[in-house]
PAKE-260705 format. One record per residue (C-alpha): x, y, z. Coordinates in steps of 0.05 Angstrom, whole numbers, padded with zeros to 5 digits, always signed. Layout:
<nodes>
XYZ/...
</nodes>
This chain:
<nodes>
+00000+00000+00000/+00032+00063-00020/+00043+00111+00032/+00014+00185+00025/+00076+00222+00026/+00108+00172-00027/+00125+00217-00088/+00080+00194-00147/+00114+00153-00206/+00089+00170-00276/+00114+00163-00341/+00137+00212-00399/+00082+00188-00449/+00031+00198-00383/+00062+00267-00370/+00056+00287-00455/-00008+00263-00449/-00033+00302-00389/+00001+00361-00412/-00035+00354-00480/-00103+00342-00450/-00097+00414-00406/-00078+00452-00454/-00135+00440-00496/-00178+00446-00434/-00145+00515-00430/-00156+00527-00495/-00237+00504-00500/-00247+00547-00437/-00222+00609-00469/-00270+00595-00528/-00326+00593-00489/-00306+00653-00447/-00310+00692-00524/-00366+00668-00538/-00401+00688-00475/-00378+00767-00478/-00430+00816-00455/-00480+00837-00497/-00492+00896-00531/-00546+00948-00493/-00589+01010-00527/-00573+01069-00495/-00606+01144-00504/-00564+01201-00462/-00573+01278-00476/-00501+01306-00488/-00496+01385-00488/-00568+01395-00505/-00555+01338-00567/-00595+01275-00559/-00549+01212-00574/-00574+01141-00582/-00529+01083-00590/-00508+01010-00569/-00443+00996-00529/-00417+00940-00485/-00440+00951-00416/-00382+00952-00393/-00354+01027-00419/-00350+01076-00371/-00386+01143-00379/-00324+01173-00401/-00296+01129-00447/-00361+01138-00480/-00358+01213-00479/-00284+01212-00504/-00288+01147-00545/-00359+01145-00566/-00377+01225-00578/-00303+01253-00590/-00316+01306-00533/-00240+01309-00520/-00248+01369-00468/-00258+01314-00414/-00198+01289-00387/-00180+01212-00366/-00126+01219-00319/-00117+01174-00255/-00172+01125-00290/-00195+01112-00209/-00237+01173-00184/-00180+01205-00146/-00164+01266-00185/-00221+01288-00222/-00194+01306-00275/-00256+01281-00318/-00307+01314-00277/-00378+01322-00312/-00447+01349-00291/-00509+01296-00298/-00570+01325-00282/-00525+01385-00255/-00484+01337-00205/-00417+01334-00211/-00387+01267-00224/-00330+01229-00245/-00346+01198-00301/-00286+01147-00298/-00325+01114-00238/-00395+01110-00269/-00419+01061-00330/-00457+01093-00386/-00516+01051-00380/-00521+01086-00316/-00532+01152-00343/-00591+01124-00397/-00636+01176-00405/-00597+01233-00372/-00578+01295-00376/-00496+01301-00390/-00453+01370-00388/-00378+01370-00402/-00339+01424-00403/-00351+01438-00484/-00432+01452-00460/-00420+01500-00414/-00392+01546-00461/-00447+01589-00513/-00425+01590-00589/-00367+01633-00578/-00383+01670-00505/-00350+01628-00447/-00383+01611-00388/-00372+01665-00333/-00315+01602-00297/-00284+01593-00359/-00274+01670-00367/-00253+01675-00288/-00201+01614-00307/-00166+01655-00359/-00168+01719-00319/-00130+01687-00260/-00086+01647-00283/-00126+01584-00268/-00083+01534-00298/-00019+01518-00321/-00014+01461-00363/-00095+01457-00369/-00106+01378-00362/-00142+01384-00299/-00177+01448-00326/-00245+01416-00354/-00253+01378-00288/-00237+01442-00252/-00292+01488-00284/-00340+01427-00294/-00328+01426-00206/-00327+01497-00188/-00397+01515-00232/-00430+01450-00196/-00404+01471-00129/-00429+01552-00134/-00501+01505-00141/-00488+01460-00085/-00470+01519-00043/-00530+01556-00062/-00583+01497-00050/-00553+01502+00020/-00505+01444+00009/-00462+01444+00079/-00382+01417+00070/-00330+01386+00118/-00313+01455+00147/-00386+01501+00137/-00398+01526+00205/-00461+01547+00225/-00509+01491+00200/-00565+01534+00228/-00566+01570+00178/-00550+01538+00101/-00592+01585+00067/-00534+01637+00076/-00463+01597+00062/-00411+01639+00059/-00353+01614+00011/-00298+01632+00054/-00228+01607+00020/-00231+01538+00073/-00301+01532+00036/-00275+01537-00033/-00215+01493-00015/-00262+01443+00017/-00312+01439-00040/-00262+01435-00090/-00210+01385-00056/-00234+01321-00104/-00199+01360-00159/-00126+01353-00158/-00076+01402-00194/-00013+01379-00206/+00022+01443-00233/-00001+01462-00173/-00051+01526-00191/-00091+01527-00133/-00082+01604-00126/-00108+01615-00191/-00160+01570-00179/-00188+01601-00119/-00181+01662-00139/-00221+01646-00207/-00282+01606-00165/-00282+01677-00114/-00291+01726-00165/-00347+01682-00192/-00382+01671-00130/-00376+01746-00106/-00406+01761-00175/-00469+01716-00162/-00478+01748-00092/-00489+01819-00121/-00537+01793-00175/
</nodes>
């Protein structure tokens, strides 16, 4: 009787033969794993005021389809994770990241990038308040910036409170203080490092809403 721990005996035709047999086990598995890939879903999503209908895997994220699918370049893909928000989008006026949500998601919504916000040739009062202060540097983080900063003015004004608002009492009247600004706006990282710029860009616009 062969003892447990006895190492096992086998020949080389048994060990070709084995070897043979896996592989094409590998091989049928992968087959099947083709043949099994997702299906295709309808999808209809309003994109800057133009209505878009299409198929996709299920599988693409919101913005692969806005870069991939619609060739809105303006939104950025850069930590691909939801840390730096670089590709920052409004749906239904919320601000997003669009590398974290699916597109099927977003079926039947309401999409803004950062090529919307802008009228035929008249910026958006941000994207004006970006240029004036020296809001960027290298730009990539730009779109996501603006796309932030217009939702956040919104959030701020529904009464939205933040990490560091104060008196809760009374929402109705947040004042953006600088720690607000930097609060609201810390999913957004720079890395030229613009922040300055930035805040100075998001003030001017929010002291400009106050006295309208």
């Amino acid at each position: 009787m062969a003892h447990p721990n006895d190492p096992i005996k086998i020949g080389r035709r048994d060990f070709v033969a084995i070897t043979v047999a896996g592989a094409a086990g590998f091989a049928h598995a992968a087959e099947t794993q083709a043949d099994a890939s997702p299906r295709r879903v309808h999808l209809t999503v309003t994109i800057n005021q133009q209505s878009h209908a299409m198929e996709l895997d299920p599988r693409t994220t919101l913005l692969d389809l806005l870069r991939e699918g619609v060739h809105l370049n303006g939104v950025k893909k850069g930590c691909d994770h939801g840390q730096c928000g670089a590709c920052t989008v409004l749906v239904n006026g919320t601000r997003i990241n669009s590398c974290l949500s699916l597109a099927v998601m977003n079926d039947g919504h309401e999409i803004t990038t950062i090529e919307g916000l802008s009228s035929d040739t008249t910026l958006h009062p941000m994207q004006a308040a970006f240029v004036e202060h020296d809001g960027l540097q290298c730009g990539y983080c730009t779109p996501g910036q603006i796309c932030s900063a217009v939702a956040m003015l919104e959030e701020a004004k529904r009464g939205a409170p933040s990490a560091v608002t104060q008196r809760l009492s009374q929402l109705d009247t947040i004042e953006l203080s600088d720690d607000e600004i930097r609060e609201r706006m810390s999913g957004n990282i720079c890395r030229c490092g613009a922040y300055p710029g930035i805040l100075a860009a998001i003030r001017s616009v929010a002291q400009e809403g106050s006295r309208s």
